[in-house]
C-alpha positions in Angstrom: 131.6 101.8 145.3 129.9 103.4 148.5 126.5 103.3 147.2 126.7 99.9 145.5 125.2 97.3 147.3 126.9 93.9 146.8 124.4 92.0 148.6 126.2 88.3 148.4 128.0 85.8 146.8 125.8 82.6 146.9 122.6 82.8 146.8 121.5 79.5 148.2 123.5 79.0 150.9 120.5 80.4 153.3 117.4 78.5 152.1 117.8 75.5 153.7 118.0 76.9 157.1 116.4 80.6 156.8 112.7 79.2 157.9 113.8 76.7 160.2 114.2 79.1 162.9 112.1 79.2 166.3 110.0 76.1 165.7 109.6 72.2 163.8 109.5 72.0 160.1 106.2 71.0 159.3 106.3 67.4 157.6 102.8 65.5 156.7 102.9 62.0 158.6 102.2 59.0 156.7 98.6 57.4 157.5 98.0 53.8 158.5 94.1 53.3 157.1 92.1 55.6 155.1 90.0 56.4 158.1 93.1 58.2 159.1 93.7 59.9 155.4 90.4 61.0 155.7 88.7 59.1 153.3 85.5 57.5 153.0 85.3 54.2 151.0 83.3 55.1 148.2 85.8 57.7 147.2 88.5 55.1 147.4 86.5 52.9 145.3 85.8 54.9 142.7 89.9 56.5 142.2 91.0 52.4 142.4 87.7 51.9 139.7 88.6 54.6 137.3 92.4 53.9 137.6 92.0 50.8 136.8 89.3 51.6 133.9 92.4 54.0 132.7 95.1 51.8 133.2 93.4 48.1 132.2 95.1 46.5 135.2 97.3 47.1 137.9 98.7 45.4 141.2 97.8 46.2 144.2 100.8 47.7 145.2 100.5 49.9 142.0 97.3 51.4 143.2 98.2 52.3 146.4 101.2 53.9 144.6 99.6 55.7 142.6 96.9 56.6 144.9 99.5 57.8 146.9 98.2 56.3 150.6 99.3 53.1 152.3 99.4 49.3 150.9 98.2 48.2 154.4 94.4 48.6 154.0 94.3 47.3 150.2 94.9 43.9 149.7 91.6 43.6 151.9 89.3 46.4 150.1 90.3 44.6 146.8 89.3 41.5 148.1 86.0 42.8 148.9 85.5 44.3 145.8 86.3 40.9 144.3 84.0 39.7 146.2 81.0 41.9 144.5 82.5 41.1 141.6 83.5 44.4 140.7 87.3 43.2 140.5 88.7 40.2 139.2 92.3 38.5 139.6 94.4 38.8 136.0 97.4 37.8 137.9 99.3 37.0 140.8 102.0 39.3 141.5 105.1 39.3 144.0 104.8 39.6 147.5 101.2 37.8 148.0 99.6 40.3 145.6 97.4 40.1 142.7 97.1 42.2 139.3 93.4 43.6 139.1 91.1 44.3 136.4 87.7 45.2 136.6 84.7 43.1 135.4 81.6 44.1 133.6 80.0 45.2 136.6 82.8 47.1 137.4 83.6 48.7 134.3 80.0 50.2 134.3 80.6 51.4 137.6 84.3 53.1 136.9 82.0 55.0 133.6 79.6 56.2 136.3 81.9 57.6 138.9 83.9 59.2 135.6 80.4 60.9 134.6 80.4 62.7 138.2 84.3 63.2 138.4 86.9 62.4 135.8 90.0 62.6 137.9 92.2 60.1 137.9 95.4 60.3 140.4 96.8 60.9 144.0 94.1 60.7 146.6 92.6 64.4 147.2 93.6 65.7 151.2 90.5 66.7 153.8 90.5 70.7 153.3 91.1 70.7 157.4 94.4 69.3 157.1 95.4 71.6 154.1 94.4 74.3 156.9 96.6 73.3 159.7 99.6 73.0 157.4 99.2 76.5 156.2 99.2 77.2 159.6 102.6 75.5 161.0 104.0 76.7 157.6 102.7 80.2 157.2 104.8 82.7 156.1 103.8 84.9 158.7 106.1 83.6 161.6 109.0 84.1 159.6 111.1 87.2 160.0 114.2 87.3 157.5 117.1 88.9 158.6 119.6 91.5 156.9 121.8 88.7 155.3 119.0 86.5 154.6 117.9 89.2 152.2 121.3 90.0 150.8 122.0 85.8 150.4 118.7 86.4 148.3 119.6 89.5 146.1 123.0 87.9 145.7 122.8 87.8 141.7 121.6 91.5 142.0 123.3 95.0 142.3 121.2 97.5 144.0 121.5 100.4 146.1 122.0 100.4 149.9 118.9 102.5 150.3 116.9 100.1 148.4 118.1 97.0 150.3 117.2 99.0 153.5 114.0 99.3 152.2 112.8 95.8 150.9 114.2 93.9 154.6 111.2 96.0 157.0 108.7 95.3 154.0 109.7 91.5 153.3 109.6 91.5 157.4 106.0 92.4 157.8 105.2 89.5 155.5 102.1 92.4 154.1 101.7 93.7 150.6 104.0 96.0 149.2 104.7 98.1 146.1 107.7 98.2 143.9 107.7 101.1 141.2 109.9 102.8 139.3 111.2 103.2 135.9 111.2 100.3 133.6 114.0 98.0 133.4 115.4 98.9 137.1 114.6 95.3 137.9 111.3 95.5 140.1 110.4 92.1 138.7 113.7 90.5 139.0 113.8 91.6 143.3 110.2 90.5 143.6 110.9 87.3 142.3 113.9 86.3 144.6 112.3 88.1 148.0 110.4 84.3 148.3 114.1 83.1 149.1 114.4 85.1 152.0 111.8 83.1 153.8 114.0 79.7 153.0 113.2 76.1 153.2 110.5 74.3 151.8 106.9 73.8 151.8 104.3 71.1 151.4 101.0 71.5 150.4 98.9 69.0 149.1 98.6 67.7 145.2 94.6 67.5 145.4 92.2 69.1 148.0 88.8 67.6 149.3 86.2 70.5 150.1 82.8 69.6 150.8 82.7 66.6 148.1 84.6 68.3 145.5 88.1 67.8 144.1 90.4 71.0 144.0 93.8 70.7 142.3 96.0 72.7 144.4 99.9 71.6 142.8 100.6 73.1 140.1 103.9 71.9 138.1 103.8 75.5 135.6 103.7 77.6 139.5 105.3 74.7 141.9 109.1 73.5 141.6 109.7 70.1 143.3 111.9 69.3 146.0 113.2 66.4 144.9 113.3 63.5 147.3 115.7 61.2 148.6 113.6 58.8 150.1 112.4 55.3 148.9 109.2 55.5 146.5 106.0 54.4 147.4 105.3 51.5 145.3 108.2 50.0 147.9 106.3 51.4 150.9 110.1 53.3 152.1 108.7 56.8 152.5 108.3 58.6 156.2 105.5 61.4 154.5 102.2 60.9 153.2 102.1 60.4 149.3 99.4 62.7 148.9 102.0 65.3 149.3 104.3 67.2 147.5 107.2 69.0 148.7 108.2 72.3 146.4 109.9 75.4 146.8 108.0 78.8 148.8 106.3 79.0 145.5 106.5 82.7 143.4 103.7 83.1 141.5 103.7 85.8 138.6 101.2 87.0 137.1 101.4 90.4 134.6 99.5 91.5 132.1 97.4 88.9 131.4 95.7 88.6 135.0 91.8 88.2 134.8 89.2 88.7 137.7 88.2 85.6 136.8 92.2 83.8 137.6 91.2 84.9 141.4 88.5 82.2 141.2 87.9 78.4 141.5 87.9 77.7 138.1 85.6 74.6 137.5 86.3 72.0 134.4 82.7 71.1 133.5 84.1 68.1 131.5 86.2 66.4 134.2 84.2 68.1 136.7 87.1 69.0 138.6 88.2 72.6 140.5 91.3 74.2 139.5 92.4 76.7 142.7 93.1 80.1 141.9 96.4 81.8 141.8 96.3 83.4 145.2 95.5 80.2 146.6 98.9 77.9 144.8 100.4 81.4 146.2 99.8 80.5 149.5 103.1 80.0 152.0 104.9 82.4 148.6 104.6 85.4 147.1 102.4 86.6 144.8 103.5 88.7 142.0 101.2 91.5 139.9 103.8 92.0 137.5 103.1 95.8 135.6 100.1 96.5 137.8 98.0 99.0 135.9 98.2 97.0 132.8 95.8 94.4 133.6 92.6 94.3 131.7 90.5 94.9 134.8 91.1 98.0 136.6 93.8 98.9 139.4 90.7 99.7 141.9 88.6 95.9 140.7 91.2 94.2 141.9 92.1 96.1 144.6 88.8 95.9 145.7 88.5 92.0 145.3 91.0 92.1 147.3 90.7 94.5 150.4 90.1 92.5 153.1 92.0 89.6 152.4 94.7 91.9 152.9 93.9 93.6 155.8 92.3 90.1 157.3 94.5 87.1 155.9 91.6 85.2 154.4 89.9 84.9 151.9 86.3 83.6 150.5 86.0 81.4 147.6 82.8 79.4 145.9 82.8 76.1 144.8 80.5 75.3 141.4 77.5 74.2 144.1 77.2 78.2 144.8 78.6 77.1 148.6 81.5 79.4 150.0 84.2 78.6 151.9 87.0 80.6 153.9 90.9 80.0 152.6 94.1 81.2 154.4 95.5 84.2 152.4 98.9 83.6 153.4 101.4 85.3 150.9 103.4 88.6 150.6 101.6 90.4 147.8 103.9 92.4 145.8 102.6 95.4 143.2 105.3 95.7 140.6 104.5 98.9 138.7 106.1 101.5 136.3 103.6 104.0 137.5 103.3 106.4 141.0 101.1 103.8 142.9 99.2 107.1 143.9 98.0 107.3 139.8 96.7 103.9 140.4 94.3 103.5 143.6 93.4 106.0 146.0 95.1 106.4 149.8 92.3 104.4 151.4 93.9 101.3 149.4 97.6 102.6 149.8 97.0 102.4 153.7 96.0 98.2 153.0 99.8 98.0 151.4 101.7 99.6 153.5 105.2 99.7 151.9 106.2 101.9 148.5 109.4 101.4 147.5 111.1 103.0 144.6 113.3 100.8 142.3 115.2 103.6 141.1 117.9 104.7 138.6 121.1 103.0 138.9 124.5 106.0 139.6 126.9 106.0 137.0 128.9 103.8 139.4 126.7 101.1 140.3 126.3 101.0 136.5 129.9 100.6 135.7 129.8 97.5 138.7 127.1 96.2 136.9 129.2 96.2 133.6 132.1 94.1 135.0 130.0 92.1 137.2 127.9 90.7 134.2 130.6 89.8 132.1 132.7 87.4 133.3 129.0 85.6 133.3 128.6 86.2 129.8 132.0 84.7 128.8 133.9 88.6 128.5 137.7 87.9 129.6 137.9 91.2 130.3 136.3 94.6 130.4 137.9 97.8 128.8 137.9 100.3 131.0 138.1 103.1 128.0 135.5 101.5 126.4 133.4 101.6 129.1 133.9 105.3 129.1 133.1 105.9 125.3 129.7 104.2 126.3 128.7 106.6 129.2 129.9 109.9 127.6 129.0 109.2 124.4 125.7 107.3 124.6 124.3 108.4 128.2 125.8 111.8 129.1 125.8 113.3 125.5 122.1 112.4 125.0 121.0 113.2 128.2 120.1 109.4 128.8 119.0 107.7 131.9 120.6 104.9 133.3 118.9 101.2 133.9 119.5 98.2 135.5 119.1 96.3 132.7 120.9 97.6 130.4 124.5 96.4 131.0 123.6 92.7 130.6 121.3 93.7 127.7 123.9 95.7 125.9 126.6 93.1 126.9 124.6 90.3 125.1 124.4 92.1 121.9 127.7 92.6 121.8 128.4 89.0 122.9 126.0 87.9 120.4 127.8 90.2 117.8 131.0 88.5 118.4 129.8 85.0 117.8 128.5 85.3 114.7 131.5 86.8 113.3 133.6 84.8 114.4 135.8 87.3 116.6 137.0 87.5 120.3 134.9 88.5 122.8 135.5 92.2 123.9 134.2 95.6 124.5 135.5 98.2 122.1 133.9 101.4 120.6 133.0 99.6 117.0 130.8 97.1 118.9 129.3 99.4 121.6 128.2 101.8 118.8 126.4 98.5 117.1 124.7 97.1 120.4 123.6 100.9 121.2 122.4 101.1 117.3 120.4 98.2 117.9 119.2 98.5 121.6 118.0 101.9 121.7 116.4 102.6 118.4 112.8 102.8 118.0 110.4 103.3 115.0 
């Protein structure tokens, strides 16, 4: 199949070493005091006030837990706090500690630091340190190689000229455009490029900018690495809590994308910042799935969006009006059905430097992509005659084009076809003509 690109055979036996190369994985150490975490000690007051407001009472040990920083400097805040008789002792606990609960006083103050800032939860990061992690993680430094990328397409089948393509653009670590037909599975490559930069990330859960709270961690965008090391609450962990170690995150986003999802979007009942999607993005990629379709127009966007790409930053506001200057670190992918010339004009086709063309599959990487999908799909076997009825009879005759998508699609409704009828699973004329009935017809 000479221009069939079988571009692996496990797809994750890469990503734990593909962005280790040339330098130290970046790992955020854990703090001693919360002079060295960055925080004042009103802010730690008032996330141990309202915790303990939430929660009724709590050990010490809990608190630092779930504040995420180090049981060293609390038994002696507490005790200060117990002291103003903000904090009272409900308990004692194990270990020479104490379960806390808040007195009057203290449960007027938790209300009044809710009133300015509801959050509840891990203790936020200084925005500087979010800044130099970004920068010993950036996806900039790393440079994939040829079997990085196929290791990453593994699960795909796609022409040798497309793979060419995608390993200089994914290289550059720069926006690029995929467009092409629909269903030649632009979405499905842009989705599994983030696995040729490898490894993990971390970023931090909450970020402190200039007195305000911005949730950065996102568990609907962010998958977590899951750790082996001992939990906080029993003080065994060699990171800082206020961390969170996930995947390079891909981040879609189709056609539901708003001018306003490129913004801090501020809660004005909790009174805390959401970051935008370019931003959770960061050390990724960031996906415009069916760009064109959005309810702003191709050239808004675009124009948001014109010098972060050409500079690597960008400028965001916080609700007090003040801006500030983010990393844009992310490979920017355009995923389109439409000539990216229809869309935006050269001056913004110069910013993205690579168009490539997801294109039609041949008749033979089709028939690969027939047998290669169903074994997956429980098929003992493939009909080679049947496979022919399909292609002369429902592509040639009609003059129909080819897409990538279509042999698991038609596969399933066959599959599906089987099951409920009870019968065997296997390809034959009867059941191609009912998946092709059902697949291709339109009111």
């Amino acid at each position: 199949m000479s221009g069939l690109a079988i571009v692996g055979s496990d797809s994750h036996s890469l990503l734990d070493v593909a962005g280790m190369r040339g330098r130290e994985p970046f790992s955020p150490t854990p703090v001693a005091t919360f002079e060295e975490a960055g925080l004042n000690h009103t802010l730690v007051e008032s996330l141990i006030l309202k915790l303990l407001f939430v929660e009724g009472q709590a050990t010490g040990r809990k608190i630092a837990a779930e504040l995420g920083l180090p049981f060293g400097p609390f038994p002696e805040f507490l005790r200060l706090l117990k002291n103003q008789q903000i904090v009272t002792y409900a308990n004692s606990a194990a270990a020479n500690d104490f379960h806390y609960s808040l007195t009057d006083v203290g449960r007027a103050r938790a209300r009044g630091y809710a009133e300015e800032c509801s959050y509840v939860g891990p203790a936020p990061v200084p925005f500087d340190d979010y800044l130099k992690a970004v920068s010993a993680q950036t996806i900039v430094s790393e440079h994939p190689h040829e079997k990085d990328l196929r290791e990453a397409l593994a699960d795909l089948v796609l022409s040798e000229a497309t793979v060419r393509s995608l390993g200089p653009a994914i290289n550059s670590g720069r926006g690029l455009f995929l467009y092409g037909p629909p269903g030649n599975g632009k979405t499905s490559i842009a989705e599994r490029i983030t696995r040729c930069f490898g490894t993990s990330v971390w970023i931090p859960r909450v970020i402190l900018i200039e007195g305000q709270l911005l949730k950065l961690f996102d568990l609907a965008n962010h998958e977590v690495v899951e750790s082996t090391e001992g939990s906080g609450l029993l003080g065994g962990c060699d990171h800082d809590q206020r961390w969170v170690r996930i995947r390079r995150p891909t981040i879609v986003a189709g056609g539901e994308l708003r001018m306003e999802d490129l913004e801090i979007r501020f809660d004005p009942m909790t009174r805390v910042c959401e970051a935008p999607l370019q931003l959770k993005s960061n050390l990724g990629t960031f996906l415009i799935d069916d760009f064109g379709r959005q309810r702003m127009q191709p050239v808004e966007l675009l124009n948001r969006w014109i010098m972060p790409l050409e500079n690597r930053f960008d400028f965001l506001s916080l609700p007090t009006g003040k801006k500030f200057r983010v990393p844009f670190d992310q490979l920017i992918i355009f995923s389109t059905n439409l000539e990216p010339r229809e869309l935006v004009d050269e001056a913004f086709l110069r910013r993205i430097p690579y168009k490539i063309l997801a294109e039609d599959p041949t008749e033979e990487m089709f028939r690969g992509m027939l047998h290669r999908f169903a074994p997956k799909l429980g098929f003992p076997r493939i009909d080679d005659a049947a496979v022919d009825y399909m292609i002369n009879h429902h592509y040639k005759a009609v003059g129909r084009p080819f897409r990538c998508c279509q042999p698991r699609d038609l596969l399933l409704q066959v599959r599906n076809y089987c099951i409920y009828n009870d019968l065997p699973l296997e390809l034959n004329r009867e059941y191609v003509d009912f998946a092709v009935a059902g697949y291709f017809t339109v009111m």
